[in-house]
C-alpha positions as CSV (number, residue, x, y, z in Angstrom):
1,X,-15.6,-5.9,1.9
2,X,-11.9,-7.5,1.2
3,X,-10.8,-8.3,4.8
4,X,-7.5,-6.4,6.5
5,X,-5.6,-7.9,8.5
6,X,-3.1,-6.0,11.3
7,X,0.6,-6.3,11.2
8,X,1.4,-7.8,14.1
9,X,5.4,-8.6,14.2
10,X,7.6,-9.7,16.3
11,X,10.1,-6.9,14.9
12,X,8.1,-4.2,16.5
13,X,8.1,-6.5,19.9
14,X,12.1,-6.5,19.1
15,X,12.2,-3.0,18.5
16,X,10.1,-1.5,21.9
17,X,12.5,-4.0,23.9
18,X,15.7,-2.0,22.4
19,X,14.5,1.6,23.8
20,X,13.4,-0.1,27.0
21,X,16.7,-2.1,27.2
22,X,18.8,1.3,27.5
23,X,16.1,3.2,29.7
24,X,16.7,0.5,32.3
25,X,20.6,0.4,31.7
26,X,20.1,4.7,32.3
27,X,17.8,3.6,35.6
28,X,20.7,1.8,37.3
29,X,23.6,4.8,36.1
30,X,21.5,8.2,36.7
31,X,20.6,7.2,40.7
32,X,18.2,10.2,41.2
33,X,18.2,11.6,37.7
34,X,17.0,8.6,36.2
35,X,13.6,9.4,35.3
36,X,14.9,12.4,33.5
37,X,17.3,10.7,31.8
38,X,14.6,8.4,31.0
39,X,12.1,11.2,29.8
40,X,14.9,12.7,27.6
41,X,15.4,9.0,26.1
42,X,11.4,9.1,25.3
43,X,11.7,12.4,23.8
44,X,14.3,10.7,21.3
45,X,12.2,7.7,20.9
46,X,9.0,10.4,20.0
47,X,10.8,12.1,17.7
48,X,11.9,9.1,15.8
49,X,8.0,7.4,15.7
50,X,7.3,11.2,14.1
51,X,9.8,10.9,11.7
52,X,8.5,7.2,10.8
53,X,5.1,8.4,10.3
54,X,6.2,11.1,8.3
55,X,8.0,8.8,5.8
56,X,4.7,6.3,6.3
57,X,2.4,8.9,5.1
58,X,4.5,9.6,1.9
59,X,4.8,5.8,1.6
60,X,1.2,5.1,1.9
61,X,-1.7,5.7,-0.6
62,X,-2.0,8.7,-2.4
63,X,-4.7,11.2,-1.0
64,X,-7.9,12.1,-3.5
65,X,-8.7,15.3,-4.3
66,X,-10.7,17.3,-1.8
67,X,-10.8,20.8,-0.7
68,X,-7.2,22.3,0.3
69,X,-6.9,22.7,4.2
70,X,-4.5,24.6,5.9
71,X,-1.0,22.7,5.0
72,X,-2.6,21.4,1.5
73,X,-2.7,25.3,-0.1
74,X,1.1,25.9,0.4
75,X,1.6,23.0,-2.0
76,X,-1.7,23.1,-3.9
77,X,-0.1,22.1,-7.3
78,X,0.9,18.8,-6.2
79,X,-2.9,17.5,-5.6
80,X,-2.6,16.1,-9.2
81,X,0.8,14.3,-9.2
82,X,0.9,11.2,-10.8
83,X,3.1,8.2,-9.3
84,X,6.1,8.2,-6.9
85,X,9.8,8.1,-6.6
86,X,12.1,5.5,-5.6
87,X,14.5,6.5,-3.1
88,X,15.7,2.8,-1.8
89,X,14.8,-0.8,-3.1
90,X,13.8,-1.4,0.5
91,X,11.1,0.6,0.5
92,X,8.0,1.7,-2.2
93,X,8.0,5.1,-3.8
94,X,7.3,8.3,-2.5
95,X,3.8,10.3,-3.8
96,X,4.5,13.8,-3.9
97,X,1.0,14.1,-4.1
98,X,1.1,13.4,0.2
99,X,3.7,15.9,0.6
100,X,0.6,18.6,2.3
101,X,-0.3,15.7,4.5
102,X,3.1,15.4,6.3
103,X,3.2,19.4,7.4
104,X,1.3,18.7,10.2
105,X,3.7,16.4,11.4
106,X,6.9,18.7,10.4
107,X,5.3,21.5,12.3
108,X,4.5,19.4,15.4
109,X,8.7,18.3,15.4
110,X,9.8,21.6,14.7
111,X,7.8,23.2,17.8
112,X,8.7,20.1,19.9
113,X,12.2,20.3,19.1
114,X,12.3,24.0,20.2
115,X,10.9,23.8,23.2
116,X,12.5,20.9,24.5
117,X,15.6,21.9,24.0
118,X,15.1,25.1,25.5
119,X,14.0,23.0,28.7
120,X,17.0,20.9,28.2
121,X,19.5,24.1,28.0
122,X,17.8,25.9,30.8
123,X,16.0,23.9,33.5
124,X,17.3,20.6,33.7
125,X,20.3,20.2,35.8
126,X,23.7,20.2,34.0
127,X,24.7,17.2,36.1
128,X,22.7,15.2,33.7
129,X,24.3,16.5,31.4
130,X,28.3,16.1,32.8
131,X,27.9,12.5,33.9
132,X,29.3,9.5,31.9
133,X,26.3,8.2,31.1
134,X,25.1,10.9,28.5
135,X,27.0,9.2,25.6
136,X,24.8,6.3,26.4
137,X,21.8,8.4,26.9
138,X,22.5,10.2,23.7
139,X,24.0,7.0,21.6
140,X,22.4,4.3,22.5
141,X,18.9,6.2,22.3
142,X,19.5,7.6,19.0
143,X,20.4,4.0,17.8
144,X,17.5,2.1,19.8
145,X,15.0,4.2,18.4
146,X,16.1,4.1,14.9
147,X,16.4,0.9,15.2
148,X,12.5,0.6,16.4
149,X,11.4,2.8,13.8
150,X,12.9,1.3,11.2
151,X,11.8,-2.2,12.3
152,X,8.4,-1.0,12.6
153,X,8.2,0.5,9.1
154,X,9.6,-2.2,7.6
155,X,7.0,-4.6,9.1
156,X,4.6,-1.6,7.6
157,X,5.4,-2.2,4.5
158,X,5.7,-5.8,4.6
159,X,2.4,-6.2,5.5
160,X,1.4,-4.3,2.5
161,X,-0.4,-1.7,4.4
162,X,0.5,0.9,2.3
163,X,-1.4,0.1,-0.6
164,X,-4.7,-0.4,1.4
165,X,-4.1,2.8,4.1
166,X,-4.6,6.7,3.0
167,X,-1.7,8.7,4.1
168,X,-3.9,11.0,6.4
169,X,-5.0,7.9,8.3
170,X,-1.3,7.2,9.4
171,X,-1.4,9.3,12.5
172,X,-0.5,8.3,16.1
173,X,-2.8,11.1,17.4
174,X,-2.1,10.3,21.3
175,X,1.5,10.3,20.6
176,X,1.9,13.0,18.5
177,X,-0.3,15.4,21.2
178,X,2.5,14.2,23.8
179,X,5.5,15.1,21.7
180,X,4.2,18.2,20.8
181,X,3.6,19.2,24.4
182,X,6.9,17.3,25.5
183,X,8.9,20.4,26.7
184,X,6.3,21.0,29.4
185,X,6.8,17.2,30.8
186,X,10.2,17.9,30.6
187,X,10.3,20.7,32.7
188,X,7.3,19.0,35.1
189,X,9.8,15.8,35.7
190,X,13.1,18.6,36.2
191,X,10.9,20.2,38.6
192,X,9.5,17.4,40.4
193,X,13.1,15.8,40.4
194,X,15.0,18.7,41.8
195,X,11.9,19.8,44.3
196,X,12.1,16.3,45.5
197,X,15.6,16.7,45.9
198,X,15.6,19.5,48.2
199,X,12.8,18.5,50.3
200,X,13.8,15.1,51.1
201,X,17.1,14.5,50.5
202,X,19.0,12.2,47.7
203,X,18.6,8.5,49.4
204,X,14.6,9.0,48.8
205,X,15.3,10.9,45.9
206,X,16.9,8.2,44.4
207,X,14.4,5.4,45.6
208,X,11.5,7.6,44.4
209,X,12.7,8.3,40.7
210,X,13.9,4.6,40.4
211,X,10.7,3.2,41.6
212,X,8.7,5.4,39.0
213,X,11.5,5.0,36.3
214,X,10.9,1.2,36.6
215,X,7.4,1.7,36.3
216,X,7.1,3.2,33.0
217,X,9.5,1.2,31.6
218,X,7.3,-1.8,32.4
219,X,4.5,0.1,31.1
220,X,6.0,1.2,27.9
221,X,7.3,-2.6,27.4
222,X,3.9,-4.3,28.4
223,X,1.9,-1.7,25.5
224,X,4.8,-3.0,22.9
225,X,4.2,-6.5,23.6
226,X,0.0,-5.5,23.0
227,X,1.0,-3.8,20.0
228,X,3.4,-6.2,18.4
229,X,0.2,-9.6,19.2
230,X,-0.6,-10.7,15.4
231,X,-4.7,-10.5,15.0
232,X,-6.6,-13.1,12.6
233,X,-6.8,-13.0,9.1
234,X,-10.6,-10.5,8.1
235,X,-10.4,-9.0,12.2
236,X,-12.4,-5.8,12.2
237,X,-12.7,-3.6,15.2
238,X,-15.7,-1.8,16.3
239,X,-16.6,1.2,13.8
240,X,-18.2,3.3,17.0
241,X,-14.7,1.9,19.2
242,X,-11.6,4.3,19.5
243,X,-9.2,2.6,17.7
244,X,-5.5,1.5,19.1
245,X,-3.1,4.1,18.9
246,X,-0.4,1.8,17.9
247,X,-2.6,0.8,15.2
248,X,-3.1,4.2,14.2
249,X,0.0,4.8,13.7
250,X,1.6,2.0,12.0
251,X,-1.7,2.4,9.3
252,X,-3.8,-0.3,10.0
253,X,-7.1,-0.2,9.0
254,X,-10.5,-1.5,9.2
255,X,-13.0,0.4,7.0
256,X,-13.6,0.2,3.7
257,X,-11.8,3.2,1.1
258,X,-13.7,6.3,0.2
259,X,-16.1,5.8,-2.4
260,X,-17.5,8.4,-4.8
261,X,-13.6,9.8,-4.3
262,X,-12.5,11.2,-7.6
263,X,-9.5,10.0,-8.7
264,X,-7.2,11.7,-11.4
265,X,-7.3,10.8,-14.8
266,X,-5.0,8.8,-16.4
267,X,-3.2,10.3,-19.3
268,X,-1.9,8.6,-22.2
269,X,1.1,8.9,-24.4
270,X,0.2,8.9,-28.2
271,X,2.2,6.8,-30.4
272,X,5.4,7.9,-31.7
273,X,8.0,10.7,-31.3
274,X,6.8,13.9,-30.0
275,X,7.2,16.8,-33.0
276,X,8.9,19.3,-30.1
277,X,9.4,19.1,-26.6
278,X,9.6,22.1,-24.0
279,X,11.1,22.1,-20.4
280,X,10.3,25.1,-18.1
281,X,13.3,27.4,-17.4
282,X,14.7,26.4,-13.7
283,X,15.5,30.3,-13.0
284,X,12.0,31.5,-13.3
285,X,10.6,28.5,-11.5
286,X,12.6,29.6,-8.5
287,X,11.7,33.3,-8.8
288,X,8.1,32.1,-9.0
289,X,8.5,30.3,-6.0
290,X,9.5,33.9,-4.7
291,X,6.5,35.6,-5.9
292,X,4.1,32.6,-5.0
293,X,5.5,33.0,-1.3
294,X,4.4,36.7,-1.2
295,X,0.8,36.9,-3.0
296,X,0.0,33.7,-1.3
297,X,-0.5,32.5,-4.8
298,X,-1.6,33.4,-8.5
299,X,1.6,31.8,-9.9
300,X,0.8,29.1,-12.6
301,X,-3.1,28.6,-12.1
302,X,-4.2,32.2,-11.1
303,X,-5.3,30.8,-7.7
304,X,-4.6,33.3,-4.7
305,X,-5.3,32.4,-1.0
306,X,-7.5,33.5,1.3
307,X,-7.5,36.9,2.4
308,X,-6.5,36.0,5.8
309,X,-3.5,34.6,4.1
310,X,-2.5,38.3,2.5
311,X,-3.1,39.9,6.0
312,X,-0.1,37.4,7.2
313,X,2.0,39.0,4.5
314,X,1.1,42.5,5.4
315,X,1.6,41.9,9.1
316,X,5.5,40.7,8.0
317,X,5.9,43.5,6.0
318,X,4.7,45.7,8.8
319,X,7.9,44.2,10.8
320,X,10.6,46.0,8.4
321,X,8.9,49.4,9.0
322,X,9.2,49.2,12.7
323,X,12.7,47.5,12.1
324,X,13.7,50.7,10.0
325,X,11.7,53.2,12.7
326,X,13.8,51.6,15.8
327,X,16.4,52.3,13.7
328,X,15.9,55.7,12.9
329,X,15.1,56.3,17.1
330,X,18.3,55.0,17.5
331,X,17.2,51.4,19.0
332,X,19.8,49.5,17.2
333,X,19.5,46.1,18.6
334,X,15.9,46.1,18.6
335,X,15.8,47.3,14.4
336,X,18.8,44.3,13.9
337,X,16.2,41.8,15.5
338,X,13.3,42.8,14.0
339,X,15.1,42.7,10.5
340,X,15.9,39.2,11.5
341,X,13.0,38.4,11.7
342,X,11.3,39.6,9.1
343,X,13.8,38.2,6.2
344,X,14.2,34.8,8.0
345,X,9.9,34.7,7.8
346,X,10.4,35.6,4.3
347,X,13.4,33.2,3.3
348,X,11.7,30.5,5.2
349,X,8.0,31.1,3.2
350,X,10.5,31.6,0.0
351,X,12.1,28.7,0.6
352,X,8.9,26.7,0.5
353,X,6.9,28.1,-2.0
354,X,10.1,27.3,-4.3
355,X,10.2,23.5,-3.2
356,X,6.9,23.4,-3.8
357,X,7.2,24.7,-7.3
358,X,10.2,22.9,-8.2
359,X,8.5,19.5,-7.3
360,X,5.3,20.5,-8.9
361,X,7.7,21.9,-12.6
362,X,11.2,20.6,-12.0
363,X,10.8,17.6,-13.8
364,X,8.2,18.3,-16.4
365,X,9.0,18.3,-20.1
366,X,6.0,19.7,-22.8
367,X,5.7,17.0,-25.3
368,X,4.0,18.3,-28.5
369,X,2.0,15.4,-30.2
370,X,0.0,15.3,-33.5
371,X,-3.3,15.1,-31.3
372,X,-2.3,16.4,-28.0
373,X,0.1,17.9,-25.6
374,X,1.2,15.8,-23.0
375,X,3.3,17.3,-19.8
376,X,5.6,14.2,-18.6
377,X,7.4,13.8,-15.4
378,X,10.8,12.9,-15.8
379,X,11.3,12.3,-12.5
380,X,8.0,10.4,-11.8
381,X,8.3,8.5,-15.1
382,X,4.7,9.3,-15.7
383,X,2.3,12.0,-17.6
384,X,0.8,14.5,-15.6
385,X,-1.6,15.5,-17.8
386,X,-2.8,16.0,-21.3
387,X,-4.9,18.4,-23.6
388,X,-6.2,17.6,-27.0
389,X,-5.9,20.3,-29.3
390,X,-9.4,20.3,-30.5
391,X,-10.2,21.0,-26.6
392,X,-8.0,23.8,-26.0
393,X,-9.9,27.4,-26.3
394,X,-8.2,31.1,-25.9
395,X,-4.8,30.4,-26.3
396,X,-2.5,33.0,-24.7
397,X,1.1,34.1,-24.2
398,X,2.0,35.9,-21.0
399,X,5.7,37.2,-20.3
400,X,6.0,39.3,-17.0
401,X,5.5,38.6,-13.2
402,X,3.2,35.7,-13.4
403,X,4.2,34.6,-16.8
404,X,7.6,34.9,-15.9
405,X,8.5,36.4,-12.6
406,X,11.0,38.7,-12.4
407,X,10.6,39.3,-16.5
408,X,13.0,36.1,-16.9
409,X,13.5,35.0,-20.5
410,X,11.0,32.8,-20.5
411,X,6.6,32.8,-20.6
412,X,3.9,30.7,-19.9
413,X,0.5,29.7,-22.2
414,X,-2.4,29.7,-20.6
415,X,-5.2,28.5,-22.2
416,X,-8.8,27.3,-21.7
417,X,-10.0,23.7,-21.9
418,X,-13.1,21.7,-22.5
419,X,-13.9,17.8,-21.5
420,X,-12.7,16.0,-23.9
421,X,-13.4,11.9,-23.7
422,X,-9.8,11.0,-26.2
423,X,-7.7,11.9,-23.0
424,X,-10.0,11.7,-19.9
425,X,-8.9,15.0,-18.9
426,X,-11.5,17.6,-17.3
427,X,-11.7,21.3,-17.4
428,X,-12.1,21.0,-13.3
429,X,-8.5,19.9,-13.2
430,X,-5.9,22.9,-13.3
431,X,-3.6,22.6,-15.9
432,X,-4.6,25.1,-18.2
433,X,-1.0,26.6,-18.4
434,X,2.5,25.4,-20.0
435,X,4.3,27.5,-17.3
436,X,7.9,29.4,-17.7
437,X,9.0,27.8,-21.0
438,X,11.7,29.6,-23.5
439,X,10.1,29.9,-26.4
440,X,6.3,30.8,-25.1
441,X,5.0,32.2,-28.7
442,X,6.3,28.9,-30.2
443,X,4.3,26.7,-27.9
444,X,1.1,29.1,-28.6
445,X,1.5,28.2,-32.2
446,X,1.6,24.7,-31.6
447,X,-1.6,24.5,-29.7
448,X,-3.3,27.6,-31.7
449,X,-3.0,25.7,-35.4
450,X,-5.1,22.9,-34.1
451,X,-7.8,24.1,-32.2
């Protein structure tokens, strides 16, 4: 087994020392509000460690095929992308194909973010929130913990662990739990602060939050310092031992990768020029993304969702009904709310059906060989797949709502496929389909005269 070794850097040392450096400037301005300013610092340090992982996960080793989960079915066509994007020379590409791993993450901020700022906006006192010391507070904590983060994932990718870590193994599961739950700490720390307050007066107030202030600063500084120690080259933890969750989360790992995983296959170009080449039409790939969004599927491979998935859809459309009966009993806000509702449920499921589409088809070009068709990735720089003509079987031309949704000028060919050993391509992988190109019958042709 090739040996692993952790990441240990003085950068993520450097970085911890930054957040703590302004929760202890915050302990000596806030007097008796300082461990909530402090809390609301964490919360900004959190919420940057969840964006780092987020961009870790898409950094890190693409996931193998295995069956979808919850946040893999929304972007089921991107389990057989093929290489990544560059976004800066700093950093290695991005896999699209890790884009259902992150959700979890996405969903976790979204939630935290909600919650804590309703805390923020409603129980925490506005002195906080009128003193000098926010700009600091609010700054110096967004820069801190950028600075952290970034520090941290650059030592990440130094260390090359993101050629030998999985993207779903990049989770800080103890410190994702907390900032999901964050807005109740929030409130427990406001609560304890201003009970405190009242009962015992500001002098012992102030002493009281200090002390514990100081405390988990210490703490917090002490766990960076045993997160940041460099371990021996071939150091491997206990398999039946809960692993660190600073280790966890900057991807360091001690087991060996998956085996009997299977990987895609990788298509090859044929030699020379391509006789025609066919790009799907950007309007129908967005109204697809429409239709997608509302039959939980079908669009492209003929793959609906689970049921329970359709029952979410009729439960939204239930809301307009009851938006346009409180309407009709003269209920006026209460239709204008449930209308809001429904269409920003539908715009928002919309929205990422047609992301997911346009990163699955956006960049794809149809590339008609003598032997084969190949569908390349501009964007990617790589094939995505490829069918030899001699294995493609029941050619067919669709134009209408999953052909082309919304009866777009454009079609897609769907067609059945046998193993065929030229191209390494399987029937099991689905790409059957040249989806939402202008001239449908035209590609039929091509792959009808040679099969």
């Amino acid at each position: 087994m090739p040996s692993m070794r952790l990441i240990g850097d003085r950068r993520i040392l450097f970085g911890s020392a930054c957040v703590e450096a302004v929760a202890a400037v915050l302990v000596l301005l806030y007097g008796h509000l300082s461990l909530l300013a402090v809390a609301v610092l964490y919360w900004i340090d959190l919420l940057f460690l969840t964006l780092r992982t987020t961009v870790q996960q898409l950094l890190s080793q693409p996931e193998p095929d295995r069956q979808s989960t919850l946040f893999q079915r929304p972007f089921r066509l991107l389990a057989h992308k093929r290489g990544s994007i560059a976004v800066t020379d700093r950093l290695p590409g991005i896999h699209l194909r890790n884009i259902p791993v992150v959700w979890g993450a996405v969903f976790i901020l979204v939630f935290s973010a909600s919650t804590t700022a309703y805390v923020a906006a409603v129980d925490i006192p506005r002195e906080l929130w009128r003193s000098p010391a926010t700009l600091l507070l609010l700054g110096g904590g967004l820069v801190a913990a950028a600075t952290k983060s970034w520090l941290v994932l650059r030592a990440y990718v130094a260390s090359e662990g993101h050629e030998i870590t999985s993207a779903s193994a990049v989770v800080p599961r103890k410190r994702v739990l907390i900032f999901a739950v964050y807005g109740g700490l929030l409130w427990l720390v406001s609560r304890w602060t201003l009970t405190t307050l009242s009962g015992e007066g500001l002098e012992i107030t102030r002493a009281g939050m200090t002390v514990s202030a100081s405390v988990l600063i210490v703490s917090r500084l002490a766990y960076g310092w045993y997160a940041a120690r460099a371990r021996p080259e071939g150091w491997q933890s206990d398999s039946t031992s809960d692993r660190n969750d600073e280790t966890i989360s900057q991807g360091w790992s001690d087991s060996e990768p998956e085996k009997n995983v299977p990987v895609p296959s990788q298509s090859s170009i044929p030699d020379g020029e391509p006789r025609e080449t066919m790009a799907p039409v950007r309007s129908s790939i967005l109204a697809a993304g429409v239709v997608n969004a509302m039959t939980t599927g079908g669009v492209v491979d003929n793959r609906f969702g689970h049921w329970r998935q359709l029952t979410i859809r009729v439960g939204i459309a239930g809301l307009i009904v009851l938006a346009l009966y409180a309407l009709l009993d003269g209920a006026i806000v209460v239709s204008a709310s449930l209308a809001a509702i429904f269409f920003g449920l539908v715009g928002s499921l919309s929205t990422i059906s047609a992301v997911h589409l346009l990163l699955a088809l956006g960049g794809v070009e149809y590339e008609f060989y003598e032997s084969k068709v190949v569908a390349y990735d501009r964007y990617l720089g790589r094939p995505q797949w490829s069918a030899s003509y001699d294995g493609v079987r029941d050619v067919s031309v669709e134009r209408g709502l999953f052909g082309s949704p919304l009866w777009l000028d454009a079609g897609t060919v769907f067609f059945d496929r046998t193993y065929n050993s030229k191209d390494g391509d399987s029937a099991q992988e689905p790409r059957s389909s040249i989806a939402f190109v202008p001239d449908p019958e035209r590609a039929g042709e091509l792959l009808s005269s040679h099969s």
